[in-house]
Structures are given as structure tokens and as C-alpha cells.
C-alpha positions in Angstrom: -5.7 17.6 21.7 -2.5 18.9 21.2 -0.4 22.4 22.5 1.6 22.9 19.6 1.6 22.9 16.1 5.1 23.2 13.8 4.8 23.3 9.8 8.4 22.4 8.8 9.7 23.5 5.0 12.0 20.8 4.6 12.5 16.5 5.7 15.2 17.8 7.3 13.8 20.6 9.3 11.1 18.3 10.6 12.8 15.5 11.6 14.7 18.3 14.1 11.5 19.2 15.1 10.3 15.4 16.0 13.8 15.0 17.8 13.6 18.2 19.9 9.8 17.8 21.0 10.4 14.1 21.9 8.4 11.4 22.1 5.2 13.8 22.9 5.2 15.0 18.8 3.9 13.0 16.1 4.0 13.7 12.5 0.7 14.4 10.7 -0.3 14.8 6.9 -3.6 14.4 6.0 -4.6 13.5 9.3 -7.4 11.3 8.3 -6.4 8.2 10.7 -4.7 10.5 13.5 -7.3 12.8 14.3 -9.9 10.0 14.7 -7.1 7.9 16.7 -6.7 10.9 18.6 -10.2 11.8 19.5 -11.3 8.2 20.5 -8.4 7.6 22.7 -6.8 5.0 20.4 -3.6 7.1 20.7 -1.5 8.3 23.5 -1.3 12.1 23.9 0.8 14.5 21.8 2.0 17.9 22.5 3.2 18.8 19.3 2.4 18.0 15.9 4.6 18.5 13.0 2.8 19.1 9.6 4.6 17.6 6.8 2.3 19.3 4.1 4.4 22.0 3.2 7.3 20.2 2.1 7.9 20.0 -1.6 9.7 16.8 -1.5 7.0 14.9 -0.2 3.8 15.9 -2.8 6.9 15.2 -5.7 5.5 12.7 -8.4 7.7 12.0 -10.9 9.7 10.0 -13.4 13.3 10.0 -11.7 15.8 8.0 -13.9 14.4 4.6 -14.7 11.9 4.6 -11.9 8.6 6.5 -10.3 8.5 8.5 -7.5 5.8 8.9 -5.6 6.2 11.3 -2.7 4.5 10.2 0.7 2.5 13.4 1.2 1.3 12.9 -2.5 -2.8 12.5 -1.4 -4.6 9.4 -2.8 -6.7 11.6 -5.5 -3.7 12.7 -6.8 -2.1 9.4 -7.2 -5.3 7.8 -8.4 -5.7 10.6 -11.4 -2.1 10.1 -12.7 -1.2 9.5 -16.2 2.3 8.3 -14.7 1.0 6.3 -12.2 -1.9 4.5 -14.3 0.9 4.4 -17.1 3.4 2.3 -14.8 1.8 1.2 -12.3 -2.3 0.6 -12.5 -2.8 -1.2 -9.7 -1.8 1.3 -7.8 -4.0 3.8 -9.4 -6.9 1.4 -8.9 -6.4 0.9 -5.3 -6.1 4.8 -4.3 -9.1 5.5 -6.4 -10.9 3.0 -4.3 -10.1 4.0 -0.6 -12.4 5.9 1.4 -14.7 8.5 -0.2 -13.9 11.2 -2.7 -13.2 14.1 0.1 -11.3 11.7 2.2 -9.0 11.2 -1.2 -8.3 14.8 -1.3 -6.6 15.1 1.7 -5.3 11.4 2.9 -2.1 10.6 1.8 -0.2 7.4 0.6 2.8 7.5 3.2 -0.3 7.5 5.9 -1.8 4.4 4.3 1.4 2.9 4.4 2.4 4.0 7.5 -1.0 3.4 9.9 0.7 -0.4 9.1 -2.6 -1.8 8.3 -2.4 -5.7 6.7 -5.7 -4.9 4.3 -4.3 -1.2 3.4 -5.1 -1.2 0.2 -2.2 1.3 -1.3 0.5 -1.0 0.6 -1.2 -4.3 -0.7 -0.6 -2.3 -4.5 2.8 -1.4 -3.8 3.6 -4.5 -2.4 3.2 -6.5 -5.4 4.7 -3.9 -7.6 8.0 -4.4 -6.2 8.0 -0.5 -4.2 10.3 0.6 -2.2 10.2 2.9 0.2 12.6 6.1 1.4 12.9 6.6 4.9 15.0 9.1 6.5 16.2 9.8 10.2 18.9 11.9 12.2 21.6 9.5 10.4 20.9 9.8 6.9 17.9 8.2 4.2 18.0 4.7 3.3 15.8 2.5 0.7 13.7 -0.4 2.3 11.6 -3.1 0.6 7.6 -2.3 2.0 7.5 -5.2 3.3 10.1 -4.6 5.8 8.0 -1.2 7.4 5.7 -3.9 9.5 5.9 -5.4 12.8 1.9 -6.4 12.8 -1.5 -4.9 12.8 -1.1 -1.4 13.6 2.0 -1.8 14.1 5.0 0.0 11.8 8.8 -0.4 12.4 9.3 3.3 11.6 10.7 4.9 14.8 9.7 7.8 16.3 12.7 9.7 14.4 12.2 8.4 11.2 9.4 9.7 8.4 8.5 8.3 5.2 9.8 10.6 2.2 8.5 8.3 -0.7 7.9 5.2 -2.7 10.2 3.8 -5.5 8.8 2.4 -8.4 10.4 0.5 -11.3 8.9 1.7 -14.3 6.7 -0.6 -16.7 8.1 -2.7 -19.6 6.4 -4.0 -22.8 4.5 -7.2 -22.1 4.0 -6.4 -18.4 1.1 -5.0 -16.3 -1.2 -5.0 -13.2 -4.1 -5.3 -11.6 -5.9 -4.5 -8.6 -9.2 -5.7 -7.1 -11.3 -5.4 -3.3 -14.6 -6.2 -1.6 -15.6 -4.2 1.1 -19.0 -3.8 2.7 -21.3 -1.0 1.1 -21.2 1.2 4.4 -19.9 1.8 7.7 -16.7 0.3 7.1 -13.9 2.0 4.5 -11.2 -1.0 5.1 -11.9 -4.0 2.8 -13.0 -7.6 3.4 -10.6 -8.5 1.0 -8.6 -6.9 -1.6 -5.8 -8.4 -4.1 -2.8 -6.5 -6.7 -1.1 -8.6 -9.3 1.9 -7.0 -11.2 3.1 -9.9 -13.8 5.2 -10.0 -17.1 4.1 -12.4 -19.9 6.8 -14.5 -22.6 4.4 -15.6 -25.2 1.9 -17.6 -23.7 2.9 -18.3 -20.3 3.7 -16.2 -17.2 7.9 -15.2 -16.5 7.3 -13.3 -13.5 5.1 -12.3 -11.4 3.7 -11.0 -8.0 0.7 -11.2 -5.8 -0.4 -9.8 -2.7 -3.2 -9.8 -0.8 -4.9 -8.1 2.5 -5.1 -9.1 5.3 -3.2 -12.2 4.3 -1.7 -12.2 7.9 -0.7 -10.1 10.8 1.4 -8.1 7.9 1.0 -7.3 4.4 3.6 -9.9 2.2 3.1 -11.6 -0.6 1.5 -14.6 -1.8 4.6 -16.8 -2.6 3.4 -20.0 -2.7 0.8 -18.9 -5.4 3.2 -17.2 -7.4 5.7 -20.3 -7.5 2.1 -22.5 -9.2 2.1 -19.2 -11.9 5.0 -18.8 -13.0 6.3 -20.1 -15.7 2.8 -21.6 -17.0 0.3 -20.3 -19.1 -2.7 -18.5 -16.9 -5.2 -21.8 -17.7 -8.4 -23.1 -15.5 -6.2 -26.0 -14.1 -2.9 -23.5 -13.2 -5.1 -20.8 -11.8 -7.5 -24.0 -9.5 -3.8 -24.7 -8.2 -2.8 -21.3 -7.4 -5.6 -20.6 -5.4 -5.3 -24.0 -3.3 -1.6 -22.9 -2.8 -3.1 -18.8 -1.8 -5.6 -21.1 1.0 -2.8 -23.2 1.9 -0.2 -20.3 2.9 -3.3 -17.5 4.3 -3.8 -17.0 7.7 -7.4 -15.2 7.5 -9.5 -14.8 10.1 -12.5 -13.9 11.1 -13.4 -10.1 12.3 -16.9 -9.2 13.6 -17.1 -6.0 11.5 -15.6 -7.3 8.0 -16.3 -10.9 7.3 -16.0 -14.4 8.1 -12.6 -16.6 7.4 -14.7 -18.6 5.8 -16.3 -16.1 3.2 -12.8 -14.4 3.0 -11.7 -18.0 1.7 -14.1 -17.8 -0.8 -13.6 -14.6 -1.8 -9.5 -15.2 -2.2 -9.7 -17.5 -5.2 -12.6 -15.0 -7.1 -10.4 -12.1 -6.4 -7.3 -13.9 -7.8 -8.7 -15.0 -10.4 -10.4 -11.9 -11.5 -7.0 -10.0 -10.8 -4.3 -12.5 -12.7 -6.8 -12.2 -15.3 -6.8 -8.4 -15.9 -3.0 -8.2 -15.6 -2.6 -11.3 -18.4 -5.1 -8.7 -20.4 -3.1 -5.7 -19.8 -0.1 -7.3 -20.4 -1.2 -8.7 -24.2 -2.6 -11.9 -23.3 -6.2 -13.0 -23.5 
């Protein structure tokens, strides 16, 4: 399926690989997504692929300054059995520990979940609401981006062909703040989820001062569930607040239907038991009741 096969030692060595084999090289990590893509005809064909594994920069997880970094090579196992990660950012912890099976975890990274640009992914749907951001570098130099801005729709990522994820930026956790993450996803056949749902929120007292949802696939792209977070904050996490935050979530979701996953209509459903579930775990976490 391919004619060559490059193992840079550094981000900077491979993106000059990418840029001298052209359009015809693709970057691979764990390879999970790619290789199926690859075989089934789901992706053009490459002549060169550039294995990202052996960099050091990318498998880094660590507390740098006031934040997290989690390197995009770092596989989902690994990020799911973290005592950083479950210390500052449990959502995130919950959601790698849920994708796929246990051997698939081994090997599939979190820059590929991110970066197959899937709206239900359940790591992106985590970082998303716990305010990530993610390092990209190119030819011209590394930048930060908010996740949100890596997706043009389904399958779709605005990462060019010279550019590679190196990481994801956390902001570490504070006292009275926590999250949460939650899915349903058929018992077999099918490893994305019918619906999944990450809540990162800070309390003051016995009300909510911040906080942030997302939810997949809540559209073409993963975002965040504004309008339900505008009903939350501020008020305490009550039967009446959390009935109007779900009516907000159905009001602003475009769902749809998919013939292997679920209905609109049962994803509907699903959205206000998964919120609810998930704002309720976070208020927990976070000291509440």
C-alpha cells in the first residue's frame, strides 16, 4: 500500500520529510484509522509514510508551567492511566479509557483521534470542553489553536498537508472545579458512539460560575453546547435549571439520523440523560452534591 517508509527523530525532521515526498506521503502514528482507510479504498494512495513514533516530543506528558501537556503520539492507554491526566483533567481520562478495545488503546493515539476530524470523537469531544488547545507546527514555525478551530466537517480537518499535530494544552485544575465525561455506543460492531457528552465546570458555593459542555456529533463539527451553558451558569445545578438546559442542548443540536448508530430521535433522548448524568458528576467532583 505504500513504497516507502521514513521514521523521522524529530517534528522537524518530519515535516521535511512530508514536504520533500509531496502530496503522495502521509503521516502515520498508530495507524489504527489509516491502515483500515487505506485498505478499503477510503483514502487516496500514498507512496510514503512518515512514522511519527519515534519522536520524543510527541509521547511527552507532562506538567509544563501552569498547564498539561499531552503529546499527540501519547496512545489513548497511556492517557487514560495517568495520575496527571485523571488529576486535571478526568474527563479526558474517562473518554480514552472508553474508545475502542484495550489493544486498540495501546497503540492509537490522541493526535489521531483528534485529527481523523470525527464530530463524535470521543477524545476531541473531552478536550473540547476542557478548554485544550492544540500545537501545530509547519515549514513556518508552531502556533497554538483552540480545538475547535482544527475542523472543516465530518472527516474533514483543516490541518494541511505540511502541518502535524505536536500536542494538546491543558490548563491545569483549580479547587472547586472538575469534569466529567459520559457515551452510549452500541455493544458491538461499531467503536464510534451514539452519543457521548464532557462537562468541565467550576462551582461558587451553590451555584455554577463557569462552565463547559460539549457533545458528539452535535453537528457537522465538534463545538460546544453554548446555549446550554448560558441556562447553567450562574444557577445552582436544580431539576428546573438542568429541564431548561436540555431544551436549550435540543434547541441548538443538529443530530441526525445514521443507519449504523441511531435515530435523531433516540439521540434526542439520549442528549438530556447524558447531560444530566454528566453536569451531575462534575457538580460532585467539584464539591457539590
Amino acid at each position: 500500500m505504500w513504497h516507502t517508509y521514513l521514521r523521522p527523530k524529530t517534528v522537524e525532521e518530519a515535516l521535511q520529510m512530508l514536504a520533500e515526498a509531496g502530496e503522495a506521503a502521509v503521516l502515520i502514528a498508530g495507524g489504527t484509522d489509516l491502515m483500515l482507510d487505506l485498505q478499503q479504498g477510503r483514502h487516496p494512495p500514498v507512496q510514503a509514510l512518515v512514522d511519527i513514533t519515534e519522536i520524543p516530543e510527541l509521547r511527552a506528558l507532562e506538567i509544563r508551567g501552569d498547564e498539561l501537556f499531552v503529546g499527540a503520539g501519547v496512545p489513548l492507554n497511556r492517557v487514560a492511566a495517568s495520575p496527571l491526566v485523571r488529576e486535571h483533567a478526568m474527563a479526558l481520562a474517562e473518554a480514552t479509557s472508553q474508545m475502542a478495545g484495550y489493544q486498540i488503546r495501546n497503540v492509537a493515539t490522541l493526535g489521531g483521534n483528534v485529527a481523523h476530524a470525527l464530530p463524535a470523537a470521543d477524545g476531541a469531544i473531552a478536550l473540547l470542553a476542557l478548554d485544550a488547545r492544540a500545537e501545530v507546527a509547519s515549514p513556518h514555525g508552531r502556533r497554538r489553536v483552540p480545538l475547535a478551530d482544527l475542523y472543516l466537517g465530518p472527516g474533514r480537518s483543516a490541518l494541511k498537508h505540511e502541518e502535524m499535530l505536536v500536542g494538546f494544552w491543558l490548563p491545569l485544575t483549580r479547587q472547586k472545579a472538575a469534569s466529567a465525561f459520559r457515551r452510549v455506543m452500541r455493544p458491538q460492531g461499531v467503536a464510534l458512539p451514539i452519543l457521548n457528552t464532557a462537562v468541565w465546570l467550576a462551582r461558587e458555593g451553590d451555584r455554577i460560575a463557569q462552565i463547559r459542555i460539549a457533545v458528539g456529533p452535535f453537528g457537522p463539527v465538534p463545538r460546544r453546547a453554548t446555549a446550554a451553558e448560558s441556562v447553567l451558569c450562574g444557577h445552582a445545578p436544580d431539576e428546573a435549571t438542568l429541564n431548561a438546559a436540555v431544551e436549550a442542548l435540543l434547541r441548538e443540536a443538529r443530530f441526525r439520523t445514521s443507519r449504523y448508530r441511531a435515530t435523531e430521535t433516540y439521540r434526542r433522548h439520549l442528549a438530556g440523560i447524558l447531560l444530566r448524568e454528566t453536569v451531575g458528576k462534575a457538580w460532585q467532583r467539584a464539591g457539590g452534591e
